[in-house]
Short mmCIF file of the C-alpha atoms (twelve columns), coordinates in Angstrom:
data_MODEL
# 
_entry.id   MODEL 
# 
loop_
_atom_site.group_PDB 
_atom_site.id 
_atom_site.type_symbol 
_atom_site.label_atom_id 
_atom_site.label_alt_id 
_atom_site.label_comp_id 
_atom_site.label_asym_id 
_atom_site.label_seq_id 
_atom_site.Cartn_x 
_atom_site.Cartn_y 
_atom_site.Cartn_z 
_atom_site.pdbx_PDB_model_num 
ATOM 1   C CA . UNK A 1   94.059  118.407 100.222 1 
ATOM 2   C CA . UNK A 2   95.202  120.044 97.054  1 
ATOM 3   C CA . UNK A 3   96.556  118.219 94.066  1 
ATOM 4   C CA . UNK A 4   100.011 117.735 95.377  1 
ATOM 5   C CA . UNK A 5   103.000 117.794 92.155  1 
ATOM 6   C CA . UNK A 6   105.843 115.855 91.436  1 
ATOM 7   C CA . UNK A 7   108.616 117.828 92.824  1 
ATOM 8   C CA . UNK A 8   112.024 116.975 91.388  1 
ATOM 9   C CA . UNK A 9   113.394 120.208 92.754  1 
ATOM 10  C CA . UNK A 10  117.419 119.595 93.959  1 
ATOM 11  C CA . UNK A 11  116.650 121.271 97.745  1 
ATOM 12  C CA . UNK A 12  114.655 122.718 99.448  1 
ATOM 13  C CA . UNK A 13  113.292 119.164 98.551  1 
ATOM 14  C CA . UNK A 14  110.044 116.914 98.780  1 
ATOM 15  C CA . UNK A 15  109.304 115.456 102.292 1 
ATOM 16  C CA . UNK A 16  107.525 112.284 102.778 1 
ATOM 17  C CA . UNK A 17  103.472 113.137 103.116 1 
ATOM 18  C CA . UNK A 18  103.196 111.081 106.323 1 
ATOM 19  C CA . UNK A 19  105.237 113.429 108.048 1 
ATOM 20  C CA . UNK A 20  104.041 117.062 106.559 1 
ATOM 21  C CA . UNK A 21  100.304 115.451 107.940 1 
ATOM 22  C CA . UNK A 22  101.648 115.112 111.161 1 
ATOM 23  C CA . UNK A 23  103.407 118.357 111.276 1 
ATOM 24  C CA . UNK A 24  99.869  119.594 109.908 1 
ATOM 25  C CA . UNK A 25  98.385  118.103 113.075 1 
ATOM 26  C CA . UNK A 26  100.421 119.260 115.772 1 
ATOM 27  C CA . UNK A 27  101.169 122.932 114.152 1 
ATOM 28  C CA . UNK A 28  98.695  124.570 116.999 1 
ATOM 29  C CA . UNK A 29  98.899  121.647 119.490 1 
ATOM 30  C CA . UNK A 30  102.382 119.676 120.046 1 
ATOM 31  C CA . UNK A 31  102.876 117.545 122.841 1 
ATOM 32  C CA . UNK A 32  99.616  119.010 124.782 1 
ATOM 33  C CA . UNK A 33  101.612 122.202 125.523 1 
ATOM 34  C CA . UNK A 34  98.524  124.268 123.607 1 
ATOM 35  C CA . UNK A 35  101.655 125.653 121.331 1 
ATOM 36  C CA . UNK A 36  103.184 125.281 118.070 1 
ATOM 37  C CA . UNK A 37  106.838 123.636 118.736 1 
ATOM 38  C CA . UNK A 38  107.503 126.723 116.810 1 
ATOM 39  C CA . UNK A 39  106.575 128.940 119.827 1 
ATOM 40  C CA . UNK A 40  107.898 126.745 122.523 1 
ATOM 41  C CA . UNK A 41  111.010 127.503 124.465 1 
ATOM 42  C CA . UNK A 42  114.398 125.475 123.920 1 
ATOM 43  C CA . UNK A 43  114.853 125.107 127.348 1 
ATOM 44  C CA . UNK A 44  111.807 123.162 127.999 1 
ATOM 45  C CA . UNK A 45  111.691 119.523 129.041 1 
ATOM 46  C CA . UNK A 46  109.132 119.182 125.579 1 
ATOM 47  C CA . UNK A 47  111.542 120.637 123.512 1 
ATOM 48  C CA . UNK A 48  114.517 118.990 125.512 1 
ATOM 49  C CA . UNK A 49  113.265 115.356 124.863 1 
ATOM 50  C CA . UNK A 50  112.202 116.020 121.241 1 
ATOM 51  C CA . UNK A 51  115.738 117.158 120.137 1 
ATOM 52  C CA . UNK A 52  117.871 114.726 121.895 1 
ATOM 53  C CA . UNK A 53  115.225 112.394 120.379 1 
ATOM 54  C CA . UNK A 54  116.244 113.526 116.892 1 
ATOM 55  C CA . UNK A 55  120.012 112.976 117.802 1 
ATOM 56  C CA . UNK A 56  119.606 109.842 118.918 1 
ATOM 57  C CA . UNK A 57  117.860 108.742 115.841 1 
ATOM 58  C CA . UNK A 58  120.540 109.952 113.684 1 
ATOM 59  C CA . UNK A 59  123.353 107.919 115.508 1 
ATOM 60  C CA . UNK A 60  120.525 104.641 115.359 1 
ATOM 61  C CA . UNK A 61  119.984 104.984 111.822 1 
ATOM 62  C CA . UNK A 62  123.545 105.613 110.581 1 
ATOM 63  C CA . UNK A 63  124.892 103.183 113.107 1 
ATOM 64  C CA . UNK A 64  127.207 105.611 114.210 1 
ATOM 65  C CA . UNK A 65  129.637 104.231 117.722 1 
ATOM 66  C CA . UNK A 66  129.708 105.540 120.778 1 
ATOM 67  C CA . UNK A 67  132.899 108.425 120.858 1 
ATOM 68  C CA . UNK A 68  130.543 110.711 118.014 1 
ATOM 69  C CA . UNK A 69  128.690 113.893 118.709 1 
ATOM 70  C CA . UNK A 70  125.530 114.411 116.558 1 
ATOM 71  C CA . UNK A 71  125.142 118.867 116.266 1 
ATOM 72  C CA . UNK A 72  122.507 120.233 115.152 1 
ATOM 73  C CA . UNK A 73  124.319 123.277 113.727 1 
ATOM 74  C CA . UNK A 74  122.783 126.995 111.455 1 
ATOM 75  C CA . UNK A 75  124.638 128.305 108.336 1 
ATOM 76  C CA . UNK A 76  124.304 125.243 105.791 1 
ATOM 77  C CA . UNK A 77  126.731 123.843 104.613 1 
ATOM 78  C CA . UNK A 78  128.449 126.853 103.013 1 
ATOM 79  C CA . UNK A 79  129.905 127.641 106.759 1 
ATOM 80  C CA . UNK A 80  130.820 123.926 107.461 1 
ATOM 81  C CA . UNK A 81  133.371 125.310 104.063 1 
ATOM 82  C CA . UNK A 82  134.903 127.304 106.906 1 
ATOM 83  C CA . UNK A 83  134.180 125.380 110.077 1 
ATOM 84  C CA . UNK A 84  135.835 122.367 109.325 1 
ATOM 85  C CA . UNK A 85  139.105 124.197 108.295 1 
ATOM 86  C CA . UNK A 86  139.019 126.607 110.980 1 
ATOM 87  C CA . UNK A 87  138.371 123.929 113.539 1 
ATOM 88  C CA . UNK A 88  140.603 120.797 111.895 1 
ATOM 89  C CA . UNK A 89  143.855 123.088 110.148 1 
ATOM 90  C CA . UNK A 90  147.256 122.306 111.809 1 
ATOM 91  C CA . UNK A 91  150.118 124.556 111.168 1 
ATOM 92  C CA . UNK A 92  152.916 123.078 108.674 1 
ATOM 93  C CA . UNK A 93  150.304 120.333 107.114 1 
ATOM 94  C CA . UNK A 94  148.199 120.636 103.785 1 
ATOM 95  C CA . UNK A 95  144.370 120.007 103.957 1 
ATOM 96  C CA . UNK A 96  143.877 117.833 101.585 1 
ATOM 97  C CA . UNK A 97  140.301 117.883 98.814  1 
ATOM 98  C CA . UNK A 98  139.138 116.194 96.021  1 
ATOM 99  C CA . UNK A 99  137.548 119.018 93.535  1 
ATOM 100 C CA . UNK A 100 134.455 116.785 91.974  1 
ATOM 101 C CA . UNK A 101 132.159 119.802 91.251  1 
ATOM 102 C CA . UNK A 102 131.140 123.337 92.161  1 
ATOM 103 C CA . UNK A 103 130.736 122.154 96.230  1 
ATOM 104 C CA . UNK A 104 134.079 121.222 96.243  1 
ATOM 105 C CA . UNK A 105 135.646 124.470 94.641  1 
ATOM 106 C CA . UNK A 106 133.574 126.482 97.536  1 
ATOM 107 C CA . UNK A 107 135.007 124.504 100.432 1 
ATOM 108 C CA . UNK A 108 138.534 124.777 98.753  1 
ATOM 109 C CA . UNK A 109 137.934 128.147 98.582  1 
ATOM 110 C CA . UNK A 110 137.447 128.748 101.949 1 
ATOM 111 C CA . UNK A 111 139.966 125.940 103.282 1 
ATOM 112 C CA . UNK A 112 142.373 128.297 101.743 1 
ATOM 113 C CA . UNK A 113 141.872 131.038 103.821 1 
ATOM 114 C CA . UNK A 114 143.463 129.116 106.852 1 
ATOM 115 C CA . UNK A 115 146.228 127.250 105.323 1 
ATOM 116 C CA . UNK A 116 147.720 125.598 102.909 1 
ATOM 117 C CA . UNK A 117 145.277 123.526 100.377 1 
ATOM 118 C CA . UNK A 118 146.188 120.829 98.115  1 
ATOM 119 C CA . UNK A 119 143.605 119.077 95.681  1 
ATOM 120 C CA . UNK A 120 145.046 115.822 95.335  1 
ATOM 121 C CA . UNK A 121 142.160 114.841 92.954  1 
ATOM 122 C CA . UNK A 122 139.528 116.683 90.249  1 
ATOM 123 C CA . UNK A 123 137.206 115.612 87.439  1 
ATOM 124 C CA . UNK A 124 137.113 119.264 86.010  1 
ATOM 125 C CA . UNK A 125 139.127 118.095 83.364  1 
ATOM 126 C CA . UNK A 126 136.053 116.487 81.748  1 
ATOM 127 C CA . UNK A 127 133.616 118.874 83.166  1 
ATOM 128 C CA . UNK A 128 133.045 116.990 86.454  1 
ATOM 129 C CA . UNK A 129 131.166 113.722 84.832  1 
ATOM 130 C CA . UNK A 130 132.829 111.640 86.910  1 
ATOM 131 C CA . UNK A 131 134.245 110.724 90.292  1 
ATOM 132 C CA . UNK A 132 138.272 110.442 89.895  1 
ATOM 133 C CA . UNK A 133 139.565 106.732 90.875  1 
ATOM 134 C CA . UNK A 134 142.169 105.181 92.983  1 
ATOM 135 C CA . UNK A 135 142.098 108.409 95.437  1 
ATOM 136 C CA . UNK A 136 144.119 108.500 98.003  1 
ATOM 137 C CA . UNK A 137 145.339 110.964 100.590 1 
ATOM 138 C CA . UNK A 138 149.279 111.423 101.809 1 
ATOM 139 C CA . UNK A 139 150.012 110.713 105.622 1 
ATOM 140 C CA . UNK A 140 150.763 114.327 106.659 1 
ATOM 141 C CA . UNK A 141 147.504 115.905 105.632 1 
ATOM 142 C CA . UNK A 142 145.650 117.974 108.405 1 
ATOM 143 C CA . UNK A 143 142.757 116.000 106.880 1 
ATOM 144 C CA . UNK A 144 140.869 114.660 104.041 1 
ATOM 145 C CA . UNK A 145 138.125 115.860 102.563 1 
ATOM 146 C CA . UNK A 146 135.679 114.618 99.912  1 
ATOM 147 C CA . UNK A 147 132.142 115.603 98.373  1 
ATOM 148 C CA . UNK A 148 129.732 112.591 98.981  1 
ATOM 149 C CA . UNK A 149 127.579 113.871 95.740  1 
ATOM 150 C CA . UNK A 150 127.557 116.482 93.222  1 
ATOM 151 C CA . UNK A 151 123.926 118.149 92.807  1 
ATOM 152 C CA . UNK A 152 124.966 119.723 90.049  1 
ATOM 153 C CA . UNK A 153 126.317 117.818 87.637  1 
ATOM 154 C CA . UNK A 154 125.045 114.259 89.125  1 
ATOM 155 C CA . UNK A 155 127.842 112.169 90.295  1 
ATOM 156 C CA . UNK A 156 128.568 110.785 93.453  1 
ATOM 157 C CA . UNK A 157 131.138 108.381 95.104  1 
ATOM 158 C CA . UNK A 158 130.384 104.788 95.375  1 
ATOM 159 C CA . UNK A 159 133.824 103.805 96.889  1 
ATOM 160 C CA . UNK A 160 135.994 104.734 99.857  1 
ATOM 161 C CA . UNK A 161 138.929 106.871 98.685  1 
ATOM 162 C CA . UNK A 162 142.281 105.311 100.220 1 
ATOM 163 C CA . UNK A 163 143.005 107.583 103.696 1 
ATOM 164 C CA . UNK A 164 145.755 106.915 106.334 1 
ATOM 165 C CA . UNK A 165 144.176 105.905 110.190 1 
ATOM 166 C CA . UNK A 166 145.644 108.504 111.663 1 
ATOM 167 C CA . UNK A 167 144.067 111.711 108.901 1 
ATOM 168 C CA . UNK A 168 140.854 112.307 110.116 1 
ATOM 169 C CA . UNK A 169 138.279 112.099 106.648 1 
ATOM 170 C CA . UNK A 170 135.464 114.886 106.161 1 
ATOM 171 C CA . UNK A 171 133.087 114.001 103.937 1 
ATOM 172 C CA . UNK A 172 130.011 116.275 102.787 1 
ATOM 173 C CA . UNK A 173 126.825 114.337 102.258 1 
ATOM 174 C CA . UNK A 174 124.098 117.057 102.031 1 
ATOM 175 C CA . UNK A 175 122.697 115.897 99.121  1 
ATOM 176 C CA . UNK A 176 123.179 112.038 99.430  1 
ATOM 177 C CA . UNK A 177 122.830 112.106 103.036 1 
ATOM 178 C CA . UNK A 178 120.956 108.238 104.508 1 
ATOM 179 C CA . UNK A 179 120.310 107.604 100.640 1 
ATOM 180 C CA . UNK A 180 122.945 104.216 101.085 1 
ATOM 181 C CA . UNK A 181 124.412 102.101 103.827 1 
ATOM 182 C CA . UNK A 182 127.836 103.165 104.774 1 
ATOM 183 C CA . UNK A 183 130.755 102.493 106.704 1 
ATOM 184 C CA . UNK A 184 130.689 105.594 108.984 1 
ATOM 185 C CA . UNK A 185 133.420 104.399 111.269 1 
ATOM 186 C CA . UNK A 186 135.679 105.500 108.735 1 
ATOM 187 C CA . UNK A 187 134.459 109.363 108.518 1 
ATOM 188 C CA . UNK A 188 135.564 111.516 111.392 1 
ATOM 189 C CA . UNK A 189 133.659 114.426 110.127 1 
ATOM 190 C CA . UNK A 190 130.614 114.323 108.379 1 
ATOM 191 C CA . UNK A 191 128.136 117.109 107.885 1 
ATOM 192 C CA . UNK A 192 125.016 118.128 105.663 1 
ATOM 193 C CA . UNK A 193 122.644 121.083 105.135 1 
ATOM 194 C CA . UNK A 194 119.216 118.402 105.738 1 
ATOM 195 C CA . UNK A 195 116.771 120.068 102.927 1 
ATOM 196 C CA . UNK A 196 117.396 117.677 100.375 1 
ATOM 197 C CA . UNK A 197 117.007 114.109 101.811 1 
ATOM 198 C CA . UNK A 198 116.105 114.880 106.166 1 
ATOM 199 C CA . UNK A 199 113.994 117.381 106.733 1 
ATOM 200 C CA . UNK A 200 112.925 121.539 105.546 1 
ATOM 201 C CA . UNK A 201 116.099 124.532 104.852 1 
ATOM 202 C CA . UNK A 202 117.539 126.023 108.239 1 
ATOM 203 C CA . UNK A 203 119.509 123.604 109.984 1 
ATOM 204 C CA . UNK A 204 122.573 121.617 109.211 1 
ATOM 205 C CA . UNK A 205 123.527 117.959 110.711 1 
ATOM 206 C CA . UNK A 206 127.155 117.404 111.729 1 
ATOM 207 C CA . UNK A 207 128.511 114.187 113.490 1 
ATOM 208 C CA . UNK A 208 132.119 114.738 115.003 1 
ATOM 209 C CA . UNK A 209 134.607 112.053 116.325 1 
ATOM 210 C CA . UNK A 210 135.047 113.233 120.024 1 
ATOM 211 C CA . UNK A 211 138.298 113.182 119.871 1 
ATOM 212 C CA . UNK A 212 138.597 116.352 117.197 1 
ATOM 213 C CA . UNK A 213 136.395 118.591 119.472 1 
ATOM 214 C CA . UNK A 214 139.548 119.817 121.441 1 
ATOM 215 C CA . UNK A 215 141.406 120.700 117.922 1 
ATOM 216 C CA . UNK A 216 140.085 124.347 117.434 1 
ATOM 217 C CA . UNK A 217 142.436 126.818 118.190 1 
ATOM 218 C CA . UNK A 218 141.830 128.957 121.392 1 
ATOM 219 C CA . UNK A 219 140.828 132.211 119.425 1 
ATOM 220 C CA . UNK A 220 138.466 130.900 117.288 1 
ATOM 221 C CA . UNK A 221 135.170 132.540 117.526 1 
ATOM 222 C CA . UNK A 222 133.065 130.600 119.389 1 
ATOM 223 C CA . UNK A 223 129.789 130.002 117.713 1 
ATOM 224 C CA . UNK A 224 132.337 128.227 114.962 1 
ATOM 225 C CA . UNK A 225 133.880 125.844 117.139 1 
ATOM 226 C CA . UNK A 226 132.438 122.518 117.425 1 
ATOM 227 C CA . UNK A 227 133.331 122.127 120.842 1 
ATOM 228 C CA . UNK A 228 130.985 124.728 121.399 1 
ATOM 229 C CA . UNK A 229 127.810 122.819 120.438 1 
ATOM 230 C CA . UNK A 230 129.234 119.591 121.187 1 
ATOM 231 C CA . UNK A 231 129.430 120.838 124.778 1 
ATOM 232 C CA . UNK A 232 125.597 121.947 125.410 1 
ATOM 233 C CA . UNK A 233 124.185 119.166 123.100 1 
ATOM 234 C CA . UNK A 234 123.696 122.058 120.287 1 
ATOM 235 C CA . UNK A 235 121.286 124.076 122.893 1 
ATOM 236 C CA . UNK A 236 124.283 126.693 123.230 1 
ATOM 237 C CA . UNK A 237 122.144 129.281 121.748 1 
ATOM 238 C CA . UNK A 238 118.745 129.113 120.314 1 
ATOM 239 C CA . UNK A 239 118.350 126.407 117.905 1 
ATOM 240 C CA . UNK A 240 116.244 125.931 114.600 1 
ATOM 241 C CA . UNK A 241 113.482 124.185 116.668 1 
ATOM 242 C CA . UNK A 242 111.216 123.271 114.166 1 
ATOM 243 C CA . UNK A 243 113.553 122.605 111.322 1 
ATOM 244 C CA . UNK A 244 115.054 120.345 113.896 1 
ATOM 245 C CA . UNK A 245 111.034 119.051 114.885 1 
ATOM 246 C CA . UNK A 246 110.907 117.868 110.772 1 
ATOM 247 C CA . UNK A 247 113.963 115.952 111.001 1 
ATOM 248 C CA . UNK A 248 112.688 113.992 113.890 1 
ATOM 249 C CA . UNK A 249 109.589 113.145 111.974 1 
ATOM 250 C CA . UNK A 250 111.593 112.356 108.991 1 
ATOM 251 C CA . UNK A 251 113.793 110.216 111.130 1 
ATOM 252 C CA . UNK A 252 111.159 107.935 112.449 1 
ATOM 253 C CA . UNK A 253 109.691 108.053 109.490 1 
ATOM 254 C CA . UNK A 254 112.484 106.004 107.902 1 
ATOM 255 C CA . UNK A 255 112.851 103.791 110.880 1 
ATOM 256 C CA . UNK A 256 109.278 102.931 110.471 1 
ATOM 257 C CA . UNK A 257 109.621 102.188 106.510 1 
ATOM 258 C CA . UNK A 258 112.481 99.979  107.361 1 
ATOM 259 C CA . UNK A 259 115.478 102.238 108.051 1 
ATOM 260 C CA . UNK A 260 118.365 103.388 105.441 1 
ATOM 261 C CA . UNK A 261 118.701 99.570  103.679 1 
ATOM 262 C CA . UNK A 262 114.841 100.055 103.134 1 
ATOM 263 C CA . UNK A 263 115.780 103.403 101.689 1 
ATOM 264 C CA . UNK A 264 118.634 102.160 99.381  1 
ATOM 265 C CA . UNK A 265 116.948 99.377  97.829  1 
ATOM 266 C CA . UNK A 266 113.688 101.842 96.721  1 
ATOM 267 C CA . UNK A 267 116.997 104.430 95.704  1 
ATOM 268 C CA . UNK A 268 118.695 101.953 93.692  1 
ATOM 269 C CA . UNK A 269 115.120 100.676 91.831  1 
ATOM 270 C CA . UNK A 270 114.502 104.632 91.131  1 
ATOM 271 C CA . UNK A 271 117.954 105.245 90.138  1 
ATOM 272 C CA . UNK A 272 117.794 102.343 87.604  1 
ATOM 273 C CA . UNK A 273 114.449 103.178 85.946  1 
ATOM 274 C CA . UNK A 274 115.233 106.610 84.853  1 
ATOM 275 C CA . UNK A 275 118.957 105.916 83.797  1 
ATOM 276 C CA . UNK A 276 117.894 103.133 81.938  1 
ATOM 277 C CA . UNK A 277 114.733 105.435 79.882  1 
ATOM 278 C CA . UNK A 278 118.058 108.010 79.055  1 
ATOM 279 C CA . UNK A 279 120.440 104.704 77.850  1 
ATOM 280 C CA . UNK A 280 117.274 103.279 75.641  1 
ATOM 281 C CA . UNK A 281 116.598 106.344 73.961  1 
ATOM 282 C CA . UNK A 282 119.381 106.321 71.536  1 
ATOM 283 C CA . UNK A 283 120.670 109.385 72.399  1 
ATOM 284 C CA . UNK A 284 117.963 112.064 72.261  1 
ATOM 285 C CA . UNK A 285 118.535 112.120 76.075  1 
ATOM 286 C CA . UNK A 286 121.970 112.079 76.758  1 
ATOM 287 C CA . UNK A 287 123.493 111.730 80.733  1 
ATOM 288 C CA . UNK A 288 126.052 113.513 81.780  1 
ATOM 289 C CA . UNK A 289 127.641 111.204 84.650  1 
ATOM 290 C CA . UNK A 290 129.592 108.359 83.571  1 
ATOM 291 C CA . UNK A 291 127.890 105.559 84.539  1 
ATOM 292 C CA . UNK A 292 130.262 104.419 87.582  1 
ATOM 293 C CA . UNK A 293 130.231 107.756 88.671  1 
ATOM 294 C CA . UNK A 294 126.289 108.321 88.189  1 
ATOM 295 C CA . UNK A 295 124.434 109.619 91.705  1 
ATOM 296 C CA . UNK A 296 121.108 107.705 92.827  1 
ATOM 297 C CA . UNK A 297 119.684 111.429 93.797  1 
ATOM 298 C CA . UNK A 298 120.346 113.978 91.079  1 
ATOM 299 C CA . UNK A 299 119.847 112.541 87.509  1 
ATOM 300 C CA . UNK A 300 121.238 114.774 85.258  1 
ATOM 301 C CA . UNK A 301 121.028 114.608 81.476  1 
ATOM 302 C CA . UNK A 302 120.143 117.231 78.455  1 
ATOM 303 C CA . UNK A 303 118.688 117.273 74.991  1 
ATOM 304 C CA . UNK A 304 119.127 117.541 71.744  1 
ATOM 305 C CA . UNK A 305 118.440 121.778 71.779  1 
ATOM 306 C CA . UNK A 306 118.259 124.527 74.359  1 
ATOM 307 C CA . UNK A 307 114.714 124.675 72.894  1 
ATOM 308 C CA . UNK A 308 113.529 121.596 73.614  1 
ATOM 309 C CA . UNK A 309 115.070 121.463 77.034  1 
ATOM 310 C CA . UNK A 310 112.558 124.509 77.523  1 
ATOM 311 C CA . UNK A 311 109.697 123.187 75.776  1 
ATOM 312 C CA . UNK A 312 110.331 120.089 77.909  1 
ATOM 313 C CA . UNK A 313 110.258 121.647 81.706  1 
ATOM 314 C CA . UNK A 314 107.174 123.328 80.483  1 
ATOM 315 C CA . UNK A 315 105.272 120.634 79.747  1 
ATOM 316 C CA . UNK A 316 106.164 118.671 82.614  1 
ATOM 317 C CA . UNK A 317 104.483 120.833 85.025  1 
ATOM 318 C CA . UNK A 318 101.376 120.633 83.165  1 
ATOM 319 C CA . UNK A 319 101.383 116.798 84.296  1 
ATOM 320 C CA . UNK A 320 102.374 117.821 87.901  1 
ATOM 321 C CA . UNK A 321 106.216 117.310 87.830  1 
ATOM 322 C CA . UNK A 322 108.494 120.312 89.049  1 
ATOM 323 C CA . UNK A 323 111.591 120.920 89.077  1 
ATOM 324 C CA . UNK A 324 113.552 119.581 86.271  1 
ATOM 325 C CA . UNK A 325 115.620 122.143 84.768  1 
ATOM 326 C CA . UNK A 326 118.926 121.714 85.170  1 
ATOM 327 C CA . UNK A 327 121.348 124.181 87.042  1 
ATOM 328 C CA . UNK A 328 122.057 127.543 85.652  1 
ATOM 329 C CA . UNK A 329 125.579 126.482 85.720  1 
ATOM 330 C CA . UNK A 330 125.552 123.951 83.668  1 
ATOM 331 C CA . UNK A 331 121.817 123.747 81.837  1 
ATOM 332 C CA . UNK A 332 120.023 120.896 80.652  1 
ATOM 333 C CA . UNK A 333 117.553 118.717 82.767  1 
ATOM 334 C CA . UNK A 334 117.949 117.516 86.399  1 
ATOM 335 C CA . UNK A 335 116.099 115.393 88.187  1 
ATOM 336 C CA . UNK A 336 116.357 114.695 91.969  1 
ATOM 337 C CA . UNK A 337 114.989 111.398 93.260  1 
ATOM 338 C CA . UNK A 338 115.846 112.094 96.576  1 
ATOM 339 C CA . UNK A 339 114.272 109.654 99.702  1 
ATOM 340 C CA . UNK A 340 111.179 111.103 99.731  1 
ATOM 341 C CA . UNK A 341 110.724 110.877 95.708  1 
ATOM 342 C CA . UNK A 342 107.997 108.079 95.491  1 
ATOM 343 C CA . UNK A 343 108.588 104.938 92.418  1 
ATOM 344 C CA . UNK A 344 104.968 106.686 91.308  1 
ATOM 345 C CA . UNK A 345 106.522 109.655 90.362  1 
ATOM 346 C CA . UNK A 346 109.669 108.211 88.705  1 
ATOM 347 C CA . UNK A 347 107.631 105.918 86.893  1 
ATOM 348 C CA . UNK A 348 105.499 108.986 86.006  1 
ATOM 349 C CA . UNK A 349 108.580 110.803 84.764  1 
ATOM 350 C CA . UNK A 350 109.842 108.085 82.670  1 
ATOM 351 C CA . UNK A 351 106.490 107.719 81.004  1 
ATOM 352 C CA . UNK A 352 106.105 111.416 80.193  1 
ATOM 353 C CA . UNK A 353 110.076 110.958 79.216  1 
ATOM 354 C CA . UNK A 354 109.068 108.339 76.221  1 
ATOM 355 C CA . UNK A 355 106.248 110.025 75.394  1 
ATOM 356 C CA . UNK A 356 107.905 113.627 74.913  1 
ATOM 357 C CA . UNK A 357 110.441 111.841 72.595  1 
ATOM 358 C CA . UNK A 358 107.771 110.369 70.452  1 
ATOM 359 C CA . UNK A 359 106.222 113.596 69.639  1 
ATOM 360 C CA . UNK A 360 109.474 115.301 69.108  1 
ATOM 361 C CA . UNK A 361 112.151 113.471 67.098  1 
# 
């Protein structure tokens, strides 16, 4: 095999080696069906027991109840910005966001276009470093909905905003998706474009509270109503069978390692190493999360010149990392530990972190 890199890349992201072997091994052969599961049909009992496989592995990890749908759904996340409003709106009440980052602004953008929208929280007053406290949602919102991380500018939310038991919450977790145990009886809605922390770009997980299925209005198109998918177990129309094959690998994968507290533990240790080389370096890299608000999957941070920050990414891939310029948003240096990132190539990071400073300060 070829000298694999380091890739700190914010999505698509790295995927554990274990499982791109396997998927190396079945490509031409899966299942003894002499086909890729890229050329098998949907409606096959192969395909059938692989995908509700994947589903159930989802609700085993998460420890979701019974009374959820898992969907395996197409369009990212960027049309869960519409589907949720379009499916969870009701005339006369506000849906209800907190603004923590460029994510946010798109879903309130497109929340808008079916009702009225009102941002009960932001952080763009201080350039989105930080996850606003004490949030909490009014009784008459259509719903609530929150940003689980921020690729972007590297925050994420490490407490459970304050929302009423009868306002169903949304919460986006495609980029901190399994990365931490959490309470997911208190989401009704959660959903998540997999290619950062689950599996390759193409398909996009969604778990539903049964009871918000019926909630679409009657003319909604119907590829955009959950109901739709929830009804044929996401086999309404062709799925994104192999994107769908990876996360099942992924999944028992994780299971195998020791589930999502396995996962958080090695998160945590990762998250700790790097944020503590940016603290210790008396301030020629400086983070741009405060530190309650700081994400354990996107690190971001910059340096003391644009030209550095340059000279910096360059050399990195010369010792096999990828990845680490920041976004063109916002610039400086970003570095995505997501599940799959190994402590060997943190470790290799921080090393090559210290060193770089040596030679240039």
């Amino acid at each position: 095999m070829a000298k694999r890199v380091y890739n700190f890349n914010a999505g698509p992201a790295t995927l554990p080696v274990p499982v791109l072997e396997r998927a190396k091994d079945e490509m031409l052969d899966w299942e003894n069906t002499g086909m890729s599961v890229m050329e098998v049909s949907h409606r096959s009992k192969e395909y059938d027991a692989m995908h509700h496989e994947a589903m159930s592995l989802v609700k085993e990890l998460m420890g979701w109840p019974d009374g959820y749908k898992v969907l395996w759904l197409q369009g990212g996340a960027s049309t869960q910005f519409l589907m949720v409003p379009q499916n969870l709106s009701v005339p006369g009440k506000p849906m209800e966001y907190v603004n923590t980052g460029a994510w946010s602004k798109k879903a309130i953008k497109e929340a808008k276009l079916f009702g009225e929208v009102k941002v009960v929280a932001s952080s763009e007053d201080k350039n989105f470093s930080y996850i606003p406290k004490d949030v909490s949602f009014s009784e008459d919102a259509a719903f609530a909905h929150i940003t689980g991380n921020n690729t972007i500018f590297g925050t994420e939310w490490h407490y459970d905003p304050k929302v009423p038991s009868d306002v169903p919450l949304v919460v986006d977790m495609s980029s901190n998706l399994m990365d931490k145990v959490i309470d997911v009886k208190r989401i009704a809605l959660l959903y998540a474009g997999v290619q950062k922390n689950l599996g390759p770009a193409g398909v996009t997980l969604a778990v539903i509270r049964e009871d918000l299925l019926p909630k679409a209005p009657e003319k909604a198109p119907t590829m955009l109503k959950y109901s739709t998918h929830a009804a044929e177990d996401s086999l309404f129309n062709t799925p994104p069978c192999w994107a769908i094959y990876m996360c099942k690998l992924v999944l028992e994968y994780m299971k195998e390692k020791g589930g999502v507290p396995y996962f958080e533990r090695i998160n945590r240790e990762k998250a700790k190493l790097l944020y503590d080389a940016i603290e210790n370096s008396g301030g020629f890299y400086k983070g741009h999360a405060d530190p309650d608000s700081r994400s354990l999957m996107n690190v971001t941070f910059k340096l003391p010149t644009e030209d550095l920050e340059k000279q910096i990414v360059d050399e990195a891939k010369k010792t096999g990392m990828v990845g680490l310029k920041g976004h063109r948003s916002v610039g400086g240096m970003r570095a995505s530990i997501y599940n799959a990132m190994s402590m060997d190539g943190v470790k290799h990071l921080v090393e090559f972190l210290k060193d770089f400073q040596a030679k240039n300060q």
